[in-house]
Structure formats: C-alpha cells, structure tokens
N, C-alpha and C positions, 0 to 999 in steps of 0.2 A: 447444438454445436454450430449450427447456421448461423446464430445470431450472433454467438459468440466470435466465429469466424469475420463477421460482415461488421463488428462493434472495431475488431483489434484493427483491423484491413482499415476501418476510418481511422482511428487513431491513428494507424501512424501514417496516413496521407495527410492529416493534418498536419503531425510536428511537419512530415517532410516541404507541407505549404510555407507552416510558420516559418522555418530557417531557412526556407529561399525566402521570404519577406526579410527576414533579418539581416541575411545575405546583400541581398540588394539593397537595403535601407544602409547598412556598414556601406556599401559600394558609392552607394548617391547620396548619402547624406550629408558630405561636405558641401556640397552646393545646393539643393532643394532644403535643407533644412539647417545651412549653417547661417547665423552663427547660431549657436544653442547656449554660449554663455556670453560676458562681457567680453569686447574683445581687447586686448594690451598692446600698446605701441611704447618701445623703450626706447628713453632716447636718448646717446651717447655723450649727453650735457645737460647743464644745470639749467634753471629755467631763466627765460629772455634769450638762449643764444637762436640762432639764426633759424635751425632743425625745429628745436622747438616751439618758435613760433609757429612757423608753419605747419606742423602738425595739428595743432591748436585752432588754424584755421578754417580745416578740413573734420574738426572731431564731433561737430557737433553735429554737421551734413551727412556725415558716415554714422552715425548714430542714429538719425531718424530714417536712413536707407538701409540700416538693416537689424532696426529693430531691436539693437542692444546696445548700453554705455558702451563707447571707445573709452578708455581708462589711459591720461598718458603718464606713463611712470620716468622720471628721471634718475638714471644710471650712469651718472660721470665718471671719469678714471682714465686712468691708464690705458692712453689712447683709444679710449674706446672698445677697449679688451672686457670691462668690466661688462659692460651692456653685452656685447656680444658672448661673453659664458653666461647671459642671465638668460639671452633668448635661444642658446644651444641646449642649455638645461631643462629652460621647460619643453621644447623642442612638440611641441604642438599646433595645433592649426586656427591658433586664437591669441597665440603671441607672435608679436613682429617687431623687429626694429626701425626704427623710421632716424635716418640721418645719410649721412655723405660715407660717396664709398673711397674718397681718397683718402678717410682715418683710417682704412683700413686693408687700402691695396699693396701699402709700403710695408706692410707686416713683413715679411719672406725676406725682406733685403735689411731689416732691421735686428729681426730674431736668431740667434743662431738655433735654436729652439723653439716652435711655433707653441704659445699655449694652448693653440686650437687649429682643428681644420679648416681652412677657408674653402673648402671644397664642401661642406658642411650649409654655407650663407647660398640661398637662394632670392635673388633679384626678383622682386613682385611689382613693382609700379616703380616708374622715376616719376619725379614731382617736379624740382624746380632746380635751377642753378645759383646757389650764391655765386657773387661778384667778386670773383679775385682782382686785385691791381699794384700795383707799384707805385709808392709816391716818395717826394722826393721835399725838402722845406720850403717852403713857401721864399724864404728870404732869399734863396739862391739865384741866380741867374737860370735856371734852366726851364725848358718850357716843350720839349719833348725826349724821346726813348735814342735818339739821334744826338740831342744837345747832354746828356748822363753819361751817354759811353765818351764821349771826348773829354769831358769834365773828370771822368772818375779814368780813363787813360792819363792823362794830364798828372794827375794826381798823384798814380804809381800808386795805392796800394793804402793812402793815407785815409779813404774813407770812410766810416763805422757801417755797417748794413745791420739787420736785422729780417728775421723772416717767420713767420707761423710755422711750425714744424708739419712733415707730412709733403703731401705733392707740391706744397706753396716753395715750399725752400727749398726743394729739387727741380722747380721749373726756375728759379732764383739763381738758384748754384750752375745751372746747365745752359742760362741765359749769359750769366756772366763770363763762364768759362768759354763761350763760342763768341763773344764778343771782347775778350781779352783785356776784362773788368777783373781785378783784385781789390777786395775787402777786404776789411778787419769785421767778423763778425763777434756781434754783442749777445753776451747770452743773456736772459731775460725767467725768472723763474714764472710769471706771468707776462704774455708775448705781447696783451692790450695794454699794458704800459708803454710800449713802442712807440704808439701813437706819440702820446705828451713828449717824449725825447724827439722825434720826430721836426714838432711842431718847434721848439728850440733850437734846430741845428744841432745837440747833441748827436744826433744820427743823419746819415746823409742818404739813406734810401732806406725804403723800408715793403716790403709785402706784403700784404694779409687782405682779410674782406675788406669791401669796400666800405664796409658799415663800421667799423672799427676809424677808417679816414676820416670819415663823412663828416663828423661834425668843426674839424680841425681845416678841412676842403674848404665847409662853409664860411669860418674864418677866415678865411686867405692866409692863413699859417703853414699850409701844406698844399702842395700841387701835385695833385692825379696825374700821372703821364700816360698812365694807359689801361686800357681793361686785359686781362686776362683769358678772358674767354674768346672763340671762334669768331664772333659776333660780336658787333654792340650789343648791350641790352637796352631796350627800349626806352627803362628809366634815365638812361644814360647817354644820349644823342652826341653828347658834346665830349664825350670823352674817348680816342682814337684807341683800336685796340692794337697790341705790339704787334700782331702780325700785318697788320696796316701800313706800319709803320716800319717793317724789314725786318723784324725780329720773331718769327716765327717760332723761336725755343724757346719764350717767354710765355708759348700759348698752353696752358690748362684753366679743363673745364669743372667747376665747384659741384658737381653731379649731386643731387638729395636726390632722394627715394624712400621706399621698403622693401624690407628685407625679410625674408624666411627662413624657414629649414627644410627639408627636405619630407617634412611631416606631410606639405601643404600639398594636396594633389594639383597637377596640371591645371584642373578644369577649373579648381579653386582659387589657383593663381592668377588666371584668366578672368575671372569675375572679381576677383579682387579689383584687379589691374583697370580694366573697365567702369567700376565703381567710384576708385580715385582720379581717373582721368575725367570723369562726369563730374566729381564734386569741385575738382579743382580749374573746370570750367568758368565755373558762376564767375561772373565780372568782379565782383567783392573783391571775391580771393586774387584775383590777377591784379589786383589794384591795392590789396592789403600787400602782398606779395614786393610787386617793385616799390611801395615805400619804406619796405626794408631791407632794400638792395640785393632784393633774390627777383629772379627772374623766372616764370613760369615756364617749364618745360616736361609735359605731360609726355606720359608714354607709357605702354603696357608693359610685360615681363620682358619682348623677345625686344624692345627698343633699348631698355635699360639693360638689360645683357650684352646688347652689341655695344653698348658706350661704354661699357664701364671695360669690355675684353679692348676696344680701342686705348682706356685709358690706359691697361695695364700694358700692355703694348708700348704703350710712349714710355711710361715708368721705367720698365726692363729697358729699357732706349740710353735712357739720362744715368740709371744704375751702373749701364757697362760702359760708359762712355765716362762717366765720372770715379769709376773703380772704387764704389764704393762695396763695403764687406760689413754684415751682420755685426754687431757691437755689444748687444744685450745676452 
C-alpha cells in the first residue's frame, strides 16, 4: 500500500509539474518562442503601391530575426475593409496588417453601419510616412499655397480639383473651405489618372502622394506647392510644407505601420515593435524608403497609437466642421 501510495502521490505531482509547464509555456510562449509559424503581413493594396513596397523592404530582415518566412499577402478592396476582415478573421498572433491608418480612420464618418470594430485593430509598430501634397499645372502662373487661393478666389468656383479619397480629400476639402476656395470636383473611378489630367490643365489642383506627382513634377508639366506633412521630408528640401506657408488645415500626416488584433499580447507587441524599429534602421531601407517618397518614421506601439489618436482627433475636427454625414 506504501508503494502504491508514494507511485499515485508522484503521478500526480508530475501532471501537476507538467501543467504548470504548460501553463507557463501557453503564458510565455508568445515572446521566448514566437514566431512558431510563418508569419503574415496583409496589405491593403495591390503590389508596387507605396505599403507595399515598404513592407518588402523590411520582409526579408524580419525573416532572418526571427527565424520564419514573413509571407506578404495582398488584400485590395474596398477601402481597405477587405484586408482588415482577413486579419480580424484570422485574428492571431502571426497575422498583421501592414498599411496606412488613414484608410481606415474615416470608416465611422463614412459607414452608417460599421462592417467591423475598429476597436478590434491594434497599432504594433509605425514604419514610415508617405508624402501627401498639392500640385497644381505646371503651365499656370502659380508658384505657391498663397499665389492658388488668390487664383482659385479670382476664379469663383470655375476650377476642377480632384483628391485621393480618405484623409487626403478631407484635408483638401477643410483646406479649402477655411480658405474660401470653391471647386468643381472631378470624379475619377481610378484617382492615379488625375495625375495625366493634371499635367494638361484639365484639372487645376490636384492631392494625392507625392509619388503619383513625381514623374509629371520632373517634367515641369505639374508644380508641387507644398508637402502635407508637419515637416519636410528629407527626400524633399525644396518643397515648402502648407503649414509653412500659413495654411495649417492643409497639414496631414500619411501614417504606415502594423497592425494587430487583440490576440497579440503586450509584450509581443513590444517586441514586434522593437524588431521593426531595428530593421527599418539599416541605412538601405531609409534610402530605399525616400526614393519612393515615403519617408522613414519608426516607432514602437505606444508612438503609433498616439499619432494615429492625434490623427483621429484632427479627422473628428474637419468632420464636424464640414458637416459631413455617413453615406454608405
């Protein structure tokens, strides 16, 4: 009866070892032994757009840091709705979205119906800024954000605009309303045709990346008035930004990152965060980066969180001041 006693008494101090091992391994296993499979970056557009690059950039350096294929899958659609139900779905700690969160901060003022929760998308690393700007046809007289509002006041209302939908046309729209600019805007069923009307004087101001400009800029068929963002970007010395320039509600910032679910623990998002802030160090990438009119702006979870609640902040700003109402 002693043995048998002192046989059962091990048994089950063993199971009770092994499922605190188990225990504890389920508890730390996201970070001492993640990733355990490949890991997935979706990304909100087709390939060559701006996200996608730069994901591309970073996949191969995230790959040999931890030891598993980064896989980049492309998910285009409908605002970006499409990608983001693919990474709610699999809603794990091995899928992310990697794109801009201005596709997807206008959701709420768009939807009258949300197809998903944005309280659901967790901010893991910010990466880089694309280059918003305003340009204007090369052939015009105009040569800054100062010589456009007197030109298009002058005007009264005759001149065609055009804007990338999302925070671009809302910083567009709230630009011109506080400077007492009236358009005729042009609808566009793809918005990268803008450019070529642009560069014709068909259109007489236009919004979007700066990379969509760029090759029409280098032509001298279209003049850059101004960057969009807080800052120059580096790539861009010579190009003044609106806020520079007195136009401060012409200022948003093209925010890329990654994105999560709520799968992903703290500590894991933390070491994510840190991982892509290290890869997207290496000089390459900063210099691959401004030759495609994104500009490098690294940061862990808690940076990318406060920019993006600042963006949403500006958004709810331009929303209620332009009275606009859900449509979809």
């Amino acid at each position: 009866m002693r043995l048998v006693r002192l046989t059962l008494c091990g048994l089950a101090a063993g199971l009770l070892l092994a499922g605190a091992a188990t225990s504890s391994q389920a508890q730390g296993s996201q970070t001492p032994n993640w990733p355990q499979r490949p890991v997935k970056f979706i990304v909100p557009f087709g390939p060559g757009a701006g996200a996608d690059i730069g994901a591309r950039l970073i996949q191969d350096k995230l790959s040999q840091r931890w030891g598993k294929p980064v896989v980049i899958e492309n998910r285009p659609g409908a605002d970006s709705i499409v990608a983001i139900q693919a990474l709610l779905s699999a809603n794990d700690d091995h899928t992310f979205m990697f794109g801009p969160s201005g596709n997807f901060i206008v959701h709420p003022y768009q939807y009258q119906k949300m197809p998903y929760d944005p309280n659901e998308l967790v901010p893991i690393a910010r990466y880089s800024a694309t280059i918003l700007s305003l340009g204007v046809p090369g052939s015009l007289n105009i040569n800054s954000l100062g010589d456009f509002v007197k030109h298009a006041q002058a005007e009264a209302g005759k001149l065609n605009s055009a804007a990338v939908p999302g925070i671009t046309e809302l910083a567009f729209d709230y630009f011109a309303k506080k400077a007492g600019v009236t358009t005729t805007k042009v609808p566009y069923r793809d918005i990268v045709q803008a450019a070529a009307d642009l560069a014709e004087n068909r259109l007489q101001v236009y919004t979007s990346s700066y990379a969509i400009q760029r090759p029409y800029r280098e032509g001298n068929r279209v003049k850059v008035l101004a960057q969009m963002g807080a800052k120059r970007a580096p790539s861009l010395p010579d190009i003044p930004t609106a806020v520079e320039q007195g136009f401060p509600a012409l200022e948003m910032e093209g925010l890329v990152g990654l994105f999560g679910t709520k799968a992903v623990s703290a500590e894991l998002r933390e070491k994510i965060g840190a991982d892509i802030v290290a890869v997207a160090s290496d000089k390459e990438v900063e210099d691959k980066l401004n030759a495609t009119a994104q500009s490098p702006a690294r940061g862990g979870a808690k940076e990318f969180t406060d920019h993006i609640d600042r963006q949403k902040a500006q958004i709810a700003t331009i929303v209620k001041e332009l009275g606009i109402q859900p449509t979809r």
